[in-house]
C-alpha positions in Angstrom: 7.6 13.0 7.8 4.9 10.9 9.2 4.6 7.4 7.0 0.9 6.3 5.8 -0.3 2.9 6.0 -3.6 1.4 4.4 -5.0 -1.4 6.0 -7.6 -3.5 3.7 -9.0 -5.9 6.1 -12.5 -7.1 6.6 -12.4 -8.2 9.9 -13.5 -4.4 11.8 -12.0 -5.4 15.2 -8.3 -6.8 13.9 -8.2 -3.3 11.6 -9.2 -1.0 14.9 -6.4 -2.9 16.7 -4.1 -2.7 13.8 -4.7 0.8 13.2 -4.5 2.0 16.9 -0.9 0.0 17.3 0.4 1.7 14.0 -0.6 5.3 15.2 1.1 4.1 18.5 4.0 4.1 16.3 3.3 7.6 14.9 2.0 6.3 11.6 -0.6 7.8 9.7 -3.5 5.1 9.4 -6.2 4.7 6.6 -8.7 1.4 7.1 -10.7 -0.2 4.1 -12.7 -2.9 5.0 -13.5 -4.3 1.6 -11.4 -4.5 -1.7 -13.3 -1.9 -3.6 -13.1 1.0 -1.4 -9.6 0.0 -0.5 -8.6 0.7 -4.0 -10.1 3.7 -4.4 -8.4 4.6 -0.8 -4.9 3.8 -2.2 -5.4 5.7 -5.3 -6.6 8.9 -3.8 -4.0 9.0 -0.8 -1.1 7.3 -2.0 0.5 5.4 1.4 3.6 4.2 1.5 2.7 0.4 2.6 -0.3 -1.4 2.3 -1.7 -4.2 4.6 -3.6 -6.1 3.2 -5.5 -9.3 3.7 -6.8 -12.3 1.8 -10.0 -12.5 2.0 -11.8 -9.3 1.2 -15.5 -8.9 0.1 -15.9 -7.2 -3.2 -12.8 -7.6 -4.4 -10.3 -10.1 -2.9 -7.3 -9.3 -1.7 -4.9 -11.0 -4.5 -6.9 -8.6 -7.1 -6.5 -5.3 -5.0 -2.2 -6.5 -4.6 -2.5 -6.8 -8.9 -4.2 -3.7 -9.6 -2.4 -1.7 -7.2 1.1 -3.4 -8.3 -0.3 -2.0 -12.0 0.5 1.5 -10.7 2.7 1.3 -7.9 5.9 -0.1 -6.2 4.6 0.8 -2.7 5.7 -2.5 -0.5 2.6 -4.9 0.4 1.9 -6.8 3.6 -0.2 -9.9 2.6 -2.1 -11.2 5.4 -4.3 -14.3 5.9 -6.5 -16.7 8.5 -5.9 -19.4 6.0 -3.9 -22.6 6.7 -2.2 -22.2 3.3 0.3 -23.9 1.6 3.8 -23.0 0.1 1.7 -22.8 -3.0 -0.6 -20.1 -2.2 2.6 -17.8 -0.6 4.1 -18.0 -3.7 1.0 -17.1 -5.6 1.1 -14.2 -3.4 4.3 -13.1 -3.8 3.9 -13.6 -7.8 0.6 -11.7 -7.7 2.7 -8.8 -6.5 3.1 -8.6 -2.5 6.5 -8.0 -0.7 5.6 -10.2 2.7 3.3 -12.5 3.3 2.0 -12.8 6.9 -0.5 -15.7 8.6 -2.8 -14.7 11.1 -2.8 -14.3 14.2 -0.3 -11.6 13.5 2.3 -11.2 16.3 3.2 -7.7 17.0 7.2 -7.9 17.4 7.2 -9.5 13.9 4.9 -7.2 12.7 6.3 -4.2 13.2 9.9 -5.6 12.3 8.5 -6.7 8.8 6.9 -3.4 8.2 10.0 -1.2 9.3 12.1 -3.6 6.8 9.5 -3.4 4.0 9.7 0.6 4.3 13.4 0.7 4.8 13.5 -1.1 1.5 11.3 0.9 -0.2 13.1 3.7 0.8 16.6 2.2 -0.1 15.7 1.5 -3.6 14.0 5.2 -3.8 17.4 7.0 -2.5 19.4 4.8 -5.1 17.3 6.5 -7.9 15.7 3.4 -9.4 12.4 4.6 -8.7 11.4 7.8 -11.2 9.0 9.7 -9.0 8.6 13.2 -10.9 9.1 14.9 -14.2 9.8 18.4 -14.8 10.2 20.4 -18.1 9.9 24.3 -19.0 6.3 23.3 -19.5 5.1 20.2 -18.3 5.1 18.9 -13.8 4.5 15.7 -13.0 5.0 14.6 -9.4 3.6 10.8 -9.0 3.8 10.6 -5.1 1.6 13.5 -4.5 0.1 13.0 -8.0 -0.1 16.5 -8.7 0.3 18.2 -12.9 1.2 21.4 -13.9 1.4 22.9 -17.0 2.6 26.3 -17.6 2.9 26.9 -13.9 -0.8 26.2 -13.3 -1.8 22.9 -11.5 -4.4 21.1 -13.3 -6.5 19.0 -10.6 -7.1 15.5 -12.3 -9.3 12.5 -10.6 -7.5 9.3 -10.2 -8.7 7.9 -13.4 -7.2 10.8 -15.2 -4.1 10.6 -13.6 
């Protein structure tokens, strides 16, 4: 199964290249290049990693990693231009990200860190620590594809609802 990866980066040209190395790697891609819309990108689709960057417009980046942390354990990629101190990683990583990269982003390291942060996700998924669906006689509820059913009948909900 192909893996999908949201970038949330404001700089066009870094996402393009991002996103045109990762489907070289047969991922699926999805690019946001403000906080906002990359919220509403994660909620609707669901990836299985997140890139995401710093320094967003509309919504910075340390927001999007809380509010998507609210509803998720998908692994995070922090990135940023910044010269930043041991301080602001740690914020980071409090705030809810996995890695923390600085920019310019080298691509061996890259890749590596995002391979480990899905093989961890998927590790702690296979050990059963993550609950990812209910089922009763009456009641469906799958939270990766974020699909309901009740009584046999899927109910189509918008991510608010769900």
């Amino acid at each position: 199964m192909t893996q999908r990866v949201l970038i949330i980066e404001d700089d066009k040209e870094l996402a393009r290249l991002l996103q045109i190395d990762l489907k070289r790697h047969n991922f699926d891609v999805l690019v946001s290049h403000n906080g906002m819309e990359g919220l509403r990108i994660f909620q609707e689709n669901l990836p299985d990693l997140v890139v995401l960057d710093v320094a967003l417009p509309l919504m910075d980046g340390l927001t999007v990693c809380e509010r998507i942390r609210e509803i998720s354990n998908v692994p995070i990629l922090m990135m940023t231009a910044h010269a930043i101190s041991e301080h602001d990683i740690a914020e980071g990583l409090n705030r809810g990200a996995d890695e923390y990269m600085i920019k310019p982003l080298g691509k061996i390291e890259f890749h590596a860190r995002i391979k480990a942060l899905l093989r961890r996700a998927r590790l702690q998924e296979d050990s059963g620590q993550v609950i990812t669906s209910y089922e009763d006689d009456y009641l469906s509820i799958d939270l990766k594809s974020r699909r309901v059913s009740v009584g046999g009948e899927e109910i189509r909900l918008t991510p608010t609802e769900f």
